[in-house]
N, C-alpha and C positions, 0 to 999 in steps of 0.2 A: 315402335308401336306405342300406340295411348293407352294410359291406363283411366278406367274409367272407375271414380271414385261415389262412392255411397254414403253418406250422411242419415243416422236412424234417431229420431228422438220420439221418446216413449214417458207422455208424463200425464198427471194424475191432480187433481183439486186434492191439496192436504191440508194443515192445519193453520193458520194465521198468526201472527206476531202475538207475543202475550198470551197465548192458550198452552196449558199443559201440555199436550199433543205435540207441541212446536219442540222441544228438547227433545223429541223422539225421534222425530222425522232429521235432525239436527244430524244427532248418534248415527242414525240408520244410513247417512248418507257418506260419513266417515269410514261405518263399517263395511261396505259394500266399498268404497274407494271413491273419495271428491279427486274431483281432476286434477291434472296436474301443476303444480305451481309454477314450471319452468317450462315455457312449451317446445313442444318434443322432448318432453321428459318422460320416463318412463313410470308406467301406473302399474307394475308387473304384481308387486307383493299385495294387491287387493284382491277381496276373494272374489269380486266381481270380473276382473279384469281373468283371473285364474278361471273361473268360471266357460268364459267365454271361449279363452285358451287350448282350451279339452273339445272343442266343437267345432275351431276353423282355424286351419295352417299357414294363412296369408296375416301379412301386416294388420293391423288394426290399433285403434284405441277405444275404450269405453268404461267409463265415468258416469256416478248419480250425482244429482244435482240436488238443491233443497231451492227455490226461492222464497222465502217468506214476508211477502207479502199481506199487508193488514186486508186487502180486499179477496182476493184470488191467488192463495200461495198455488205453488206447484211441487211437489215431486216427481221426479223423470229420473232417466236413464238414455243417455249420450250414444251412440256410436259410430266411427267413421272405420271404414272399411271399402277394400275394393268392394268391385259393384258385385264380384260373383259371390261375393262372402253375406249380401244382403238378403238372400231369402232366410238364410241360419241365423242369423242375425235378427231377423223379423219376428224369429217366435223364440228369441231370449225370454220375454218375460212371462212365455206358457209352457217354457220346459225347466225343470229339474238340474 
């Protein structure tokens, strides 16, 4: 049987290189959980990943990102999941 794989990226115009704001969004991306360094490594101990955890029973991964960028930085949030796990997955960043 195939499995059909889901890919969710959720991101945001943040602050730019050089601006205060930029160490924040930095932090924020650490504390929520940057991805992993070794891939297929496991992201379990972040509260994002914990987060997510508590909502869907199937495999997945999910990571925030910071890009900072001097024109258009980004903040997001990663996730790859089967495809049945995508609608839960869809409204991570409007639930609790």
């Amino acid at each position: 049987m195939e499995t059909v794989l889901s890919m969710l990226l959720f991101a945001a115009e943040s602050a730019a290189t050089g601006r205060a704001e930029a160490n924040a969004f930095s932090v924020l991306q650490h504390v929520l959980g940057a991805g992993p360094p070794v891939k297929k490594d496991s992201n379990a101990t972040s509260l994002l990943y914990q987060a997510v955890a508590k909502r869907i029973h199937q495999p997945f991964d999910v990571f925030a990102f910071y890009a900072s960028y001097s024109d258009s930085p980004l903040f997001g949030i990663y996730t790859f999941s089967k495809a049945a796990a995508a609608k839960t997955l869809s409204r991570l960043p409007t639930t609790k």
